[in-house]
PyMOL Python script that loads the backbone (N, CA, C, O; Angstrom):
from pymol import cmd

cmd.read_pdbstr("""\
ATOM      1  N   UNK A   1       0.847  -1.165   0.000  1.00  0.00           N
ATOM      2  CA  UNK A   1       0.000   0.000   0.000  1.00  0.00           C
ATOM      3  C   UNK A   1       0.896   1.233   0.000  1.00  0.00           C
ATOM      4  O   UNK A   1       1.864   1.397   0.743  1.00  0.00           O
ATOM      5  N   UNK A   2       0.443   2.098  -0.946  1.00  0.00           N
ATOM      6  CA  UNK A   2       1.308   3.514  -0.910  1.00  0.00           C
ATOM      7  C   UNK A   2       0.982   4.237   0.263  1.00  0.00           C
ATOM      8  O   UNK A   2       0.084   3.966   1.060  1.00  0.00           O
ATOM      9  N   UNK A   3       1.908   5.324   0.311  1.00  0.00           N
ATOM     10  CA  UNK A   3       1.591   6.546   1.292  1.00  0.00           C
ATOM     11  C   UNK A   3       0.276   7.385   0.785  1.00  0.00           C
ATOM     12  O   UNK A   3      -0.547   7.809   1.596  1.00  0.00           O
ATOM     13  N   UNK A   4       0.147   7.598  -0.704  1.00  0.00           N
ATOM     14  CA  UNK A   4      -0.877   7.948  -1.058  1.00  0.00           C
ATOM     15  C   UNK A   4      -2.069   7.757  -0.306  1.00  0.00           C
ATOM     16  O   UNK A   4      -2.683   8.567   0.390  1.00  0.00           O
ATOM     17  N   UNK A   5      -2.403   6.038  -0.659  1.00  0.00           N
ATOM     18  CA  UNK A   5      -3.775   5.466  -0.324  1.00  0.00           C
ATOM     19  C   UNK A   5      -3.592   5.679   1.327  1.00  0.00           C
ATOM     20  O   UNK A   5      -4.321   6.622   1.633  1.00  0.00           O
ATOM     21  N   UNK A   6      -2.926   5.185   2.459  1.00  0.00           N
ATOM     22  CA  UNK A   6      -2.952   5.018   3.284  1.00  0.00           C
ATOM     23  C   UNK A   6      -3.312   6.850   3.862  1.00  0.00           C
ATOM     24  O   UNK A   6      -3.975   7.121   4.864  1.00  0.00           O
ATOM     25  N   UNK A   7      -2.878   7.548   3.224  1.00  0.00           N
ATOM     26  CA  UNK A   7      -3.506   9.016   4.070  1.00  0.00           C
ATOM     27  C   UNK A   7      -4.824   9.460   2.810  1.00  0.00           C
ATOM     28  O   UNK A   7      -5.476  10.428   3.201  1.00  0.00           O
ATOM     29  N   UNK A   8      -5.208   9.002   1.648  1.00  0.00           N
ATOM     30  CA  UNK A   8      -6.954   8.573   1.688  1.00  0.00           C
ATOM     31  C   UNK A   8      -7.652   8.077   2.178  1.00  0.00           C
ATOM     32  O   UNK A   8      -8.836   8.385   2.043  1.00  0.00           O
ATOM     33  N   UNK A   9      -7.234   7.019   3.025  1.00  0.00           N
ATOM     34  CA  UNK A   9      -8.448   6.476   3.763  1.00  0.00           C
ATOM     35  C   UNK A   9      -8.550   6.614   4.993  1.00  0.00           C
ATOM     36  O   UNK A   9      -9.577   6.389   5.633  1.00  0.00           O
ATOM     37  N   UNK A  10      -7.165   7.119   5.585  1.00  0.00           N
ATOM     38  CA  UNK A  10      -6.825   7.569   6.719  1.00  0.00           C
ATOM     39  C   UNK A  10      -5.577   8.811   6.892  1.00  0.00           C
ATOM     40  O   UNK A  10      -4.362   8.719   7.070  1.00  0.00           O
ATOM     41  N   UNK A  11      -6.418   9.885   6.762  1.00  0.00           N
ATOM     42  CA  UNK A  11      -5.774  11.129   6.757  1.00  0.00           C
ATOM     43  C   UNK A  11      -5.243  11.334   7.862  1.00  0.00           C
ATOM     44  O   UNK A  11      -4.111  11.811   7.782  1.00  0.00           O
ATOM     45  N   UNK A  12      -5.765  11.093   9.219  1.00  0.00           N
ATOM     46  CA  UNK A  12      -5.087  11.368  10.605  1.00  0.00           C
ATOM     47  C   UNK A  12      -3.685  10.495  10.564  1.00  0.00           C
ATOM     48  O   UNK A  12      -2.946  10.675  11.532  1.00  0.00           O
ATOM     49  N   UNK A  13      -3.203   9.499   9.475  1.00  0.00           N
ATOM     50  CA  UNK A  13      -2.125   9.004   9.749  1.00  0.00           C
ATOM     51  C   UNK A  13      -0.587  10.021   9.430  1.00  0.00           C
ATOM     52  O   UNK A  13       0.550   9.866   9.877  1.00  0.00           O
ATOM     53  N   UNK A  14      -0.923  10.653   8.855  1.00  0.00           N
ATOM     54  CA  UNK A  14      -0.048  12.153   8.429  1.00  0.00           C
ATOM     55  C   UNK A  14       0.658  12.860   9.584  1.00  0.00           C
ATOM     56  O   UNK A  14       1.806  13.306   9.589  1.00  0.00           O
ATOM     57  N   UNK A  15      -0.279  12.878  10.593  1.00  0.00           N
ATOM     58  CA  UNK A  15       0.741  13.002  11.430  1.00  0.00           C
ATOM     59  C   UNK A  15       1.433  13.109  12.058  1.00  0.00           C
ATOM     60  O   UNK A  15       2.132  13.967  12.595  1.00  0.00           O
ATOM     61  N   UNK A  16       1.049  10.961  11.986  1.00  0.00           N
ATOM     62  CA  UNK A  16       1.517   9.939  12.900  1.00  0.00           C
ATOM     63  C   UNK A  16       3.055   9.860  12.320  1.00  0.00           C
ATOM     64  O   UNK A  16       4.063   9.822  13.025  1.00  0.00           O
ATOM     65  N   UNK A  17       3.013   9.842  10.758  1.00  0.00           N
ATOM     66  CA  UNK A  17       3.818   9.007   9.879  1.00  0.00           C
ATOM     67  C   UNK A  17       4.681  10.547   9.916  1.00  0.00           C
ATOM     68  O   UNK A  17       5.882  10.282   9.962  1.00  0.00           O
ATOM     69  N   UNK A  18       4.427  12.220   9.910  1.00  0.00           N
ATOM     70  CA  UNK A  18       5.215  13.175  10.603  1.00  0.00           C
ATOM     71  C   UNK A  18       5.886  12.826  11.429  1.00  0.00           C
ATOM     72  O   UNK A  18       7.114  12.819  11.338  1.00  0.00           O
ATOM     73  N   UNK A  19       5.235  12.451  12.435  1.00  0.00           N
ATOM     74  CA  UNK A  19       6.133  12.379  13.798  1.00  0.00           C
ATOM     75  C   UNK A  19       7.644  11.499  13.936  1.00  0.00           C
ATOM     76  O   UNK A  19       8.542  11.505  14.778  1.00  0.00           O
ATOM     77  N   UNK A  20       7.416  10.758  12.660  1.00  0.00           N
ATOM     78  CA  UNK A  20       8.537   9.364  12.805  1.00  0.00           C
ATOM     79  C   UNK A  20       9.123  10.287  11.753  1.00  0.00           C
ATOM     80  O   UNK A  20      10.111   9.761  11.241  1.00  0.00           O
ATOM     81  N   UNK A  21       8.910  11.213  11.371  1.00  0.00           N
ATOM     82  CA  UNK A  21      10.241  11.163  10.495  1.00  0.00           C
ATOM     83  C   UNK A  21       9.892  11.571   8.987  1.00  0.00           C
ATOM     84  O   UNK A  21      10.718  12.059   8.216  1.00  0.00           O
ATOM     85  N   UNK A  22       8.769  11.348   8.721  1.00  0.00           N
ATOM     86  CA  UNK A  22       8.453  11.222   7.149  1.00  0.00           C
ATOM     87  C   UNK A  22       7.688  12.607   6.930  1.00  0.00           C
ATOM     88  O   UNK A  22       6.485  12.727   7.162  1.00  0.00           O
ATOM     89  N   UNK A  23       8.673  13.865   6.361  1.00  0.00           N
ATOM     90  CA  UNK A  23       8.818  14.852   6.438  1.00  0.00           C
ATOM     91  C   UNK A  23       8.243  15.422   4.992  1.00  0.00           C
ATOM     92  O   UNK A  23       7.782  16.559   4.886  1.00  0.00           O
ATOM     93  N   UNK A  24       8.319  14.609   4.040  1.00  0.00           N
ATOM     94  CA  UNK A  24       8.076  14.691   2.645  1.00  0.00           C
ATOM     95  C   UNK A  24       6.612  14.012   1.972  1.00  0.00           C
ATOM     96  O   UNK A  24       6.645  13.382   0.915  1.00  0.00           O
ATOM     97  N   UNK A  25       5.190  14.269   2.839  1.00  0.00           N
ATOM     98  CA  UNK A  25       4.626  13.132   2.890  1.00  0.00           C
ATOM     99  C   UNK A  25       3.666  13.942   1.546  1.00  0.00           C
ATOM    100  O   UNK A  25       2.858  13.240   0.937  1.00  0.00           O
ATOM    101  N   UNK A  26       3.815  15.314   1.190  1.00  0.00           N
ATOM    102  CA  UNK A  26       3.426  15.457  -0.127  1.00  0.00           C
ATOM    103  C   UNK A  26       3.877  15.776  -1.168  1.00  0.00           C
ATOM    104  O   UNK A  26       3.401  16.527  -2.019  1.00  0.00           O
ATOM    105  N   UNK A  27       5.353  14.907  -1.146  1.00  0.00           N
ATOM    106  CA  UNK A  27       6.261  14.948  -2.241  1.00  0.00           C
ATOM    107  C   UNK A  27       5.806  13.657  -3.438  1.00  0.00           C
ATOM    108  O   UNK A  27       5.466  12.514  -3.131  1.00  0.00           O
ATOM    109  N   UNK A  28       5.904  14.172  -4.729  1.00  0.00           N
ATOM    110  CA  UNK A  28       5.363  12.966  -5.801  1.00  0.00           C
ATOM    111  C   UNK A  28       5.717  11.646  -5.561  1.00  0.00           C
ATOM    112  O   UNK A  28       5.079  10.616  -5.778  1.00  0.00           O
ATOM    113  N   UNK A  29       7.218  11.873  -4.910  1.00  0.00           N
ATOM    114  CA  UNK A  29       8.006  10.377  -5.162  1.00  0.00           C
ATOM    115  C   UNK A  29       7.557   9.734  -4.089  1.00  0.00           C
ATOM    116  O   UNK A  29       7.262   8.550  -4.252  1.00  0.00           O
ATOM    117  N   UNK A  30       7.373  10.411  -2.572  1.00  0.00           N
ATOM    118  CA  UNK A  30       7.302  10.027  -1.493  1.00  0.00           C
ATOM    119  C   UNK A  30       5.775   9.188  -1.215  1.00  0.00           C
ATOM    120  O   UNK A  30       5.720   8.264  -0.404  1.00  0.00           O
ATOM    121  N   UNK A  31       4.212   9.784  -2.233  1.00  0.00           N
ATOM    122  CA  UNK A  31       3.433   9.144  -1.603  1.00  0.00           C
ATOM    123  C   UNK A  31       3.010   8.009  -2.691  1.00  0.00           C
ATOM    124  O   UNK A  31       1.963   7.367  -2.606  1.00  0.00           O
ATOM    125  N   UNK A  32       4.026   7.844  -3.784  1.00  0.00           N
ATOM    126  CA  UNK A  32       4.007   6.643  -4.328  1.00  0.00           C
ATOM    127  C   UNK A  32       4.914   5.778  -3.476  1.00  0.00           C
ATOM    128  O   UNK A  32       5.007   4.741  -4.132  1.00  0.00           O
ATOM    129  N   UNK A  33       5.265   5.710  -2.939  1.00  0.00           N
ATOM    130  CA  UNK A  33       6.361   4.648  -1.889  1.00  0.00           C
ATOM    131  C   UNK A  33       5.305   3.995  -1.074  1.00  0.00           C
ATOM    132  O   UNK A  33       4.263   4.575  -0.773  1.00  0.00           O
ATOM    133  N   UNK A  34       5.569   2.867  -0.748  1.00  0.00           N
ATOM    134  CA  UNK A  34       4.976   1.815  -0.111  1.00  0.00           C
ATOM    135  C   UNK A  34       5.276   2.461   1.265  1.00  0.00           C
ATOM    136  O   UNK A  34       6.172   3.305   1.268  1.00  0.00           O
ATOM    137  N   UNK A  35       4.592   2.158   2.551  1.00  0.00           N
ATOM    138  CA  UNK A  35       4.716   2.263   3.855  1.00  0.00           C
ATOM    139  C   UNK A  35       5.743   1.441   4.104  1.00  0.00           C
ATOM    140  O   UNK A  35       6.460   1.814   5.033  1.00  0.00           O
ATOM    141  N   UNK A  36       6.069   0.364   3.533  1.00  0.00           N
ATOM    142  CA  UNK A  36       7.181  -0.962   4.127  1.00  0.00           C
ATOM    143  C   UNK A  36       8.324   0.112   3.676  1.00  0.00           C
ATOM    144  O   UNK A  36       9.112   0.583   4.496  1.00  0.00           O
ATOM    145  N   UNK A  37       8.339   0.491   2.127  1.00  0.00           N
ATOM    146  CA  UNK A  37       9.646   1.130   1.744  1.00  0.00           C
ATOM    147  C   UNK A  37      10.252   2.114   3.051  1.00  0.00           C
ATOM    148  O   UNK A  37      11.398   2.126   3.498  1.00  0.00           O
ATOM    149  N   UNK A  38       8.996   2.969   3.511  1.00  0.00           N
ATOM    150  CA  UNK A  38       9.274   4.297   3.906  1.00  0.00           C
ATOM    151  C   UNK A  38       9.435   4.055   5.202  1.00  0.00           C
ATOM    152  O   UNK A  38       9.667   5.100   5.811  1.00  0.00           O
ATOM    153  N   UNK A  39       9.402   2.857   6.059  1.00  0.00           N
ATOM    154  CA  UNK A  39       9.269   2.622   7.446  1.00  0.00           C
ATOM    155  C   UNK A  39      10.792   2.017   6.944  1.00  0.00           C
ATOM    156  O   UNK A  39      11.358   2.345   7.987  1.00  0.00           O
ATOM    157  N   UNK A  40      11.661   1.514   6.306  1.00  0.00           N
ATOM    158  CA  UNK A  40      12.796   0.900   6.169  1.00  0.00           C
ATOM    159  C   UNK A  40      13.782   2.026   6.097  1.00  0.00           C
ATOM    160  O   UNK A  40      14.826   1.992   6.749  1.00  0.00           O
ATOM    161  N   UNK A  41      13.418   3.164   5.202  1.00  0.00           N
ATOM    162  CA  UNK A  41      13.900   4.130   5.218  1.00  0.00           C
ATOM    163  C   UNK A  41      14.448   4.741   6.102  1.00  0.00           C
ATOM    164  O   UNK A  41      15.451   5.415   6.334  1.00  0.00           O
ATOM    165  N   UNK A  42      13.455   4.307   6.602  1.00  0.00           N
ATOM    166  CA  UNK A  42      13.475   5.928   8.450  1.00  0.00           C
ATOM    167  C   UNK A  42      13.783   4.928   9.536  1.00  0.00           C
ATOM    168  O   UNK A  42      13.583   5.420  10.647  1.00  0.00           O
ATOM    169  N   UNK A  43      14.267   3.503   9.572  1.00  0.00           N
ATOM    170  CA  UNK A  43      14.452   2.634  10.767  1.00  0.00           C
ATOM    171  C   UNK A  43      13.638   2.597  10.926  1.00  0.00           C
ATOM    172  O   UNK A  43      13.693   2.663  12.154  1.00  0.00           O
ATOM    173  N   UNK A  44      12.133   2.496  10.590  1.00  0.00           N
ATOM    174  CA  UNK A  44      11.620   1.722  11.562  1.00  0.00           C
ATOM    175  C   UNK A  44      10.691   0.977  11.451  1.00  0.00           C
ATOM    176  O   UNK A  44      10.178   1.015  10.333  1.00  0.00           O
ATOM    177  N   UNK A  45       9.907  -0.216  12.684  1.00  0.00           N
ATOM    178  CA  UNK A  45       9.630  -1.165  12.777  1.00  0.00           C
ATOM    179  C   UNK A  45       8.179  -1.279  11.996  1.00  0.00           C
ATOM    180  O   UNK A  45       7.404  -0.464  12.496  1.00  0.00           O
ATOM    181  N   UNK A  46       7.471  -2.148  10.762  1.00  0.00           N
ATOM    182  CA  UNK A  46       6.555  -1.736  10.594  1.00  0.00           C
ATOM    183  C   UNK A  46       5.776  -2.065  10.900  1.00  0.00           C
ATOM    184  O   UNK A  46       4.876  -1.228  10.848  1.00  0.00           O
ATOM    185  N   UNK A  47       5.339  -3.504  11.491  1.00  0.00           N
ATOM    186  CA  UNK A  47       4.856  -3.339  12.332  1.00  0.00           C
ATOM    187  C   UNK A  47       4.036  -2.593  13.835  1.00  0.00           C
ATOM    188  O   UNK A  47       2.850  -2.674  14.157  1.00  0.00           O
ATOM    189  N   UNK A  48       5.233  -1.845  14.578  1.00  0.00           N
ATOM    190  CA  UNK A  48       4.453  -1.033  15.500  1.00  0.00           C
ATOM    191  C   UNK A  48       3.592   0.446  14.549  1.00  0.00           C
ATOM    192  O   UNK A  48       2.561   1.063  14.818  1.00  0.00           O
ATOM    193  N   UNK A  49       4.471   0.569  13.530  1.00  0.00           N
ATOM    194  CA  UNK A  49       4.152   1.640  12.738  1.00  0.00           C
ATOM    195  C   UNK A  49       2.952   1.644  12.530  1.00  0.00           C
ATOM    196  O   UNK A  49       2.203   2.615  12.638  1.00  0.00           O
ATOM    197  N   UNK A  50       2.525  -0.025  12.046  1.00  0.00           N
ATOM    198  CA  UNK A  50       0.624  -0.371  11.386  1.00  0.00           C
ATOM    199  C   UNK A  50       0.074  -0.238  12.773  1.00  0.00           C
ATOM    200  O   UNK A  50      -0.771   0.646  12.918  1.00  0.00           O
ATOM    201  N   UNK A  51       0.350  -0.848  13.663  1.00  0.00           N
ATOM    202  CA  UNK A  51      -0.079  -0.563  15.120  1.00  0.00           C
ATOM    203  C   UNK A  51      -0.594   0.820  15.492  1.00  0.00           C
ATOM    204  O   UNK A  51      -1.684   1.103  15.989  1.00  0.00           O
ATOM    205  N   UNK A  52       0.366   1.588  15.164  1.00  0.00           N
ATOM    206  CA  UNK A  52      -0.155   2.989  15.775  1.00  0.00           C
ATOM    207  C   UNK A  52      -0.824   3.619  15.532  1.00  0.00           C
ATOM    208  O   UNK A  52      -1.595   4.269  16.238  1.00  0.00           O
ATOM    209  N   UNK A  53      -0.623   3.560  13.940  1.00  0.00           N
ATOM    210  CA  UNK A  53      -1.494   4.072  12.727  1.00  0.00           C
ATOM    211  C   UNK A  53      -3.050   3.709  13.331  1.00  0.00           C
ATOM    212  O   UNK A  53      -3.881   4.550  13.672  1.00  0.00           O
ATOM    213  N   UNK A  54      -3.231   2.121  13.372  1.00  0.00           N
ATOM    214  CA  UNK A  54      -4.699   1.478  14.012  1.00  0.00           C
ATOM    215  C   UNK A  54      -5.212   2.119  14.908  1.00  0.00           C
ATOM    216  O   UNK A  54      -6.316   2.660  14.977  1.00  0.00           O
ATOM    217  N   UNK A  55      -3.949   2.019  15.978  1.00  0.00           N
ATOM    218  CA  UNK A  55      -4.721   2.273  17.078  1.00  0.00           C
ATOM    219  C   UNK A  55      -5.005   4.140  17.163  1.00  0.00           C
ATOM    220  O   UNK A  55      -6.075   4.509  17.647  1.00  0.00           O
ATOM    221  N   UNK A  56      -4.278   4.905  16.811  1.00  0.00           N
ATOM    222  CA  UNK A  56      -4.894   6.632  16.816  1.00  0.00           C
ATOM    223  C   UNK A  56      -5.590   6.813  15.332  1.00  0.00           C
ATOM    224  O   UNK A  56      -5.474   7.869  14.710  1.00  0.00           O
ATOM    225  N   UNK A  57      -6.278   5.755  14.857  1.00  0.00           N
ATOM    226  CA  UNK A  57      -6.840   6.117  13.502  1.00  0.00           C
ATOM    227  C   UNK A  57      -8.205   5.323  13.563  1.00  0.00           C
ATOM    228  O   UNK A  57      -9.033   5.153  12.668  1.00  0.00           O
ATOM    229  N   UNK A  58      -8.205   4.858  14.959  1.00  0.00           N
ATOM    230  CA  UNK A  58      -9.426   3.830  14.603  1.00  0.00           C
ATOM    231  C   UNK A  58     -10.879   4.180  14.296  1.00  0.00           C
ATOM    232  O   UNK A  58     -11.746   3.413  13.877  1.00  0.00           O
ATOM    233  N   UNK A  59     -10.985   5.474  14.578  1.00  0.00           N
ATOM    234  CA  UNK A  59     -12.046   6.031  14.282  1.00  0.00           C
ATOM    235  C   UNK A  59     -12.347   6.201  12.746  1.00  0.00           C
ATOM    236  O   UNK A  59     -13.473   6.562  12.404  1.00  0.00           O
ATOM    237  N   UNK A  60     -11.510   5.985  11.948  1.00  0.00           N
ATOM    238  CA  UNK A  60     -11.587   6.063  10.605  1.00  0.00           C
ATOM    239  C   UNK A  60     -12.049   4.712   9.987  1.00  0.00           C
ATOM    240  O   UNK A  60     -11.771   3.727  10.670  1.00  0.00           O
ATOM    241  N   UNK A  61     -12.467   4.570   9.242  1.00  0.00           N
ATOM    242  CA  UNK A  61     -13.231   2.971   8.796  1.00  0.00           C
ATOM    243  C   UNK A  61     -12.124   2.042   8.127  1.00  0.00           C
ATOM    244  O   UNK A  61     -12.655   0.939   8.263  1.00  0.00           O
ATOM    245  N   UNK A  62     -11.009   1.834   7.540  1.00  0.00           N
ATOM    246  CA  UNK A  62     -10.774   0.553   7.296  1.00  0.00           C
ATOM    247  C   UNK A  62      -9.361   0.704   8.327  1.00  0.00           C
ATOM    248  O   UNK A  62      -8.752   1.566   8.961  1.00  0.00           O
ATOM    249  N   UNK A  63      -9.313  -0.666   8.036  1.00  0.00           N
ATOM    250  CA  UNK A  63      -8.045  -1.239   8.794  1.00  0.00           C
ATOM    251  C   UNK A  63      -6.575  -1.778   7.711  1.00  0.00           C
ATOM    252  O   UNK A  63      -6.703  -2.504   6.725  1.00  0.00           O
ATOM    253  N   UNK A  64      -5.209  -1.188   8.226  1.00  0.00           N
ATOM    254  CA  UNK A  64      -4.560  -2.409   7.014  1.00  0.00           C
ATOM    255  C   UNK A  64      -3.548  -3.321   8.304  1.00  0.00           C
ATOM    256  O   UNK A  64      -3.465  -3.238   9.529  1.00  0.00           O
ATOM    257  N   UNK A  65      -3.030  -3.998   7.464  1.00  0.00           N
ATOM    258  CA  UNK A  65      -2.263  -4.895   8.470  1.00  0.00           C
ATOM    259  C   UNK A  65      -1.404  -5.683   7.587  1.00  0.00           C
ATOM    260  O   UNK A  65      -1.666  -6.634   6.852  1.00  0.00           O
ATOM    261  N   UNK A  66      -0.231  -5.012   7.853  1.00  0.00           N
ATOM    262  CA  UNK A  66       0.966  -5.164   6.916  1.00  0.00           C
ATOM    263  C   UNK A  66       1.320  -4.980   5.653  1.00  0.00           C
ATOM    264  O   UNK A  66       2.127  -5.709   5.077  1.00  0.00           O
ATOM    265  N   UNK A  67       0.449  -3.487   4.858  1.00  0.00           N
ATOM    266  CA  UNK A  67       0.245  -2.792   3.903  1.00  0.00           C
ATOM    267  C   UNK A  67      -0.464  -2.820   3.439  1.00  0.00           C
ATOM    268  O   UNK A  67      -0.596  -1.956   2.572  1.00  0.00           O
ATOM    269  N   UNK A  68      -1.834  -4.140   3.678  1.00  0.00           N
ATOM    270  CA  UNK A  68      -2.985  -4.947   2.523  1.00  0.00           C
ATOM    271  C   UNK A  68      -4.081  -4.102   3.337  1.00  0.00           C
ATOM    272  O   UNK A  68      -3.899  -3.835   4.524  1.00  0.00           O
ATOM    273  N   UNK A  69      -5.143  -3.726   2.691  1.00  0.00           N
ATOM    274  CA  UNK A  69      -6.332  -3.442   3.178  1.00  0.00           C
ATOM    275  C   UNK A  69      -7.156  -4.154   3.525  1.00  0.00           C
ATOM    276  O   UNK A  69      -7.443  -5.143   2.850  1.00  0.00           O
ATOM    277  N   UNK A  70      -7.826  -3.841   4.763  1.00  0.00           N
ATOM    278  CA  UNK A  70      -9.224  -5.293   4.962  1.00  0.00           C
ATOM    279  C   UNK A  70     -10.104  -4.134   5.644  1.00  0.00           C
ATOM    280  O   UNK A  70      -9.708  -3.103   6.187  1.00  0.00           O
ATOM    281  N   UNK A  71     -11.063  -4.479   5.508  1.00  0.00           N
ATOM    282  CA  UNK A  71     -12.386  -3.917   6.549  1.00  0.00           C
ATOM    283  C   UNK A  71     -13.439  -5.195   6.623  1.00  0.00           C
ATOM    284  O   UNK A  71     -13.357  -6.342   6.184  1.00  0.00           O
ATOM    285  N   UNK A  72     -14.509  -4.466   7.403  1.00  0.00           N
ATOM    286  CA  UNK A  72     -15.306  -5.535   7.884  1.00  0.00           C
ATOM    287  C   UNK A  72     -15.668  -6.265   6.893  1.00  0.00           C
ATOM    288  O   UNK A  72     -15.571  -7.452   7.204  1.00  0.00           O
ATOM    289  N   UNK A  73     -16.107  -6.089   5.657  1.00  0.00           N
ATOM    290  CA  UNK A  73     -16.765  -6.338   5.037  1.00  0.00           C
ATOM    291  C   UNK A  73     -15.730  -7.201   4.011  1.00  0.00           C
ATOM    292  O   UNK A  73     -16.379  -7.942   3.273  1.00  0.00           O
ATOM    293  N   UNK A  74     -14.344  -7.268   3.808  1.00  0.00           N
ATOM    294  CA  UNK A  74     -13.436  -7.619   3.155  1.00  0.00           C
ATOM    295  C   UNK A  74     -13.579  -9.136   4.150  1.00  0.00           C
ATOM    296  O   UNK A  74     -13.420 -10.218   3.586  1.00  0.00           O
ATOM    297  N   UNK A  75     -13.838  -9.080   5.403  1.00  0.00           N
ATOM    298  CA  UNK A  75     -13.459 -10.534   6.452  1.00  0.00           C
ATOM    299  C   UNK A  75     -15.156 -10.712   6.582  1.00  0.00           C
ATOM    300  O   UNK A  75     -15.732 -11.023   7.624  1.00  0.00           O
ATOM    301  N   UNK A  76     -15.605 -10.525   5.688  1.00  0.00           N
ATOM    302  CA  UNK A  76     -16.830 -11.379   5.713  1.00  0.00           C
ATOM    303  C   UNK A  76     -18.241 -11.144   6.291  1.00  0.00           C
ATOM    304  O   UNK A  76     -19.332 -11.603   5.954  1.00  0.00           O
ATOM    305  N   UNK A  77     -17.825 -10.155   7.415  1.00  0.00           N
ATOM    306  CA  UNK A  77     -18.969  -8.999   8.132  1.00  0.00           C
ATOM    307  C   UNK A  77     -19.394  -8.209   7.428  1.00  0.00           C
ATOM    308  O   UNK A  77     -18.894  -8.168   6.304  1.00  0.00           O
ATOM    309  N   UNK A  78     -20.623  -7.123   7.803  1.00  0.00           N
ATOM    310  CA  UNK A  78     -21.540  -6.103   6.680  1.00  0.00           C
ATOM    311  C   UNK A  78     -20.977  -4.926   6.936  1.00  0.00           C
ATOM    312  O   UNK A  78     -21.351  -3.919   6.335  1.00  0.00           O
TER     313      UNK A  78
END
""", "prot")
cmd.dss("prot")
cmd.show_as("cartoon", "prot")
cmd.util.cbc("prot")
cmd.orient("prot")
């Protein structure tokens, strides 16, 4: 998943993904980059990264988990 999509569907992640570091988040090159690319970039773990993102974004409707998108309705719920 790009930086793009990930602050379309979740704009409050901007800045989460600020705070770590990712300073360039409306640069052309930068929000075609994958979250894995850009968390490797900057050290860090991506895991806690999807974590944080979740957890101060949860108010926003989908979820990803390890760059892939799912929501309720992707796992089978309405």
């Amino acid at each position: 998943m790009t930086i793009r999509e990930i602050l379309e569907r979740r704009p409050k992640s901007a800045e989460i993904l600020y705070d770590h570091g990712m300073h360039c988040l409306g640069c052309p090159t930068a929000v075609q980059e994958t979250l894995r690319a850009a968390a490797e970039a900057h050290g860090l773990d991506l895991d806690s990264l999807l974590k944080e993102i979740q957890e101060k974004t949860s108010d926003e409707s989908q979820t990803y988990e390890r760059g892939v998108k799912t929501s309720e309705e992707d796992k089978g719920g309405e």
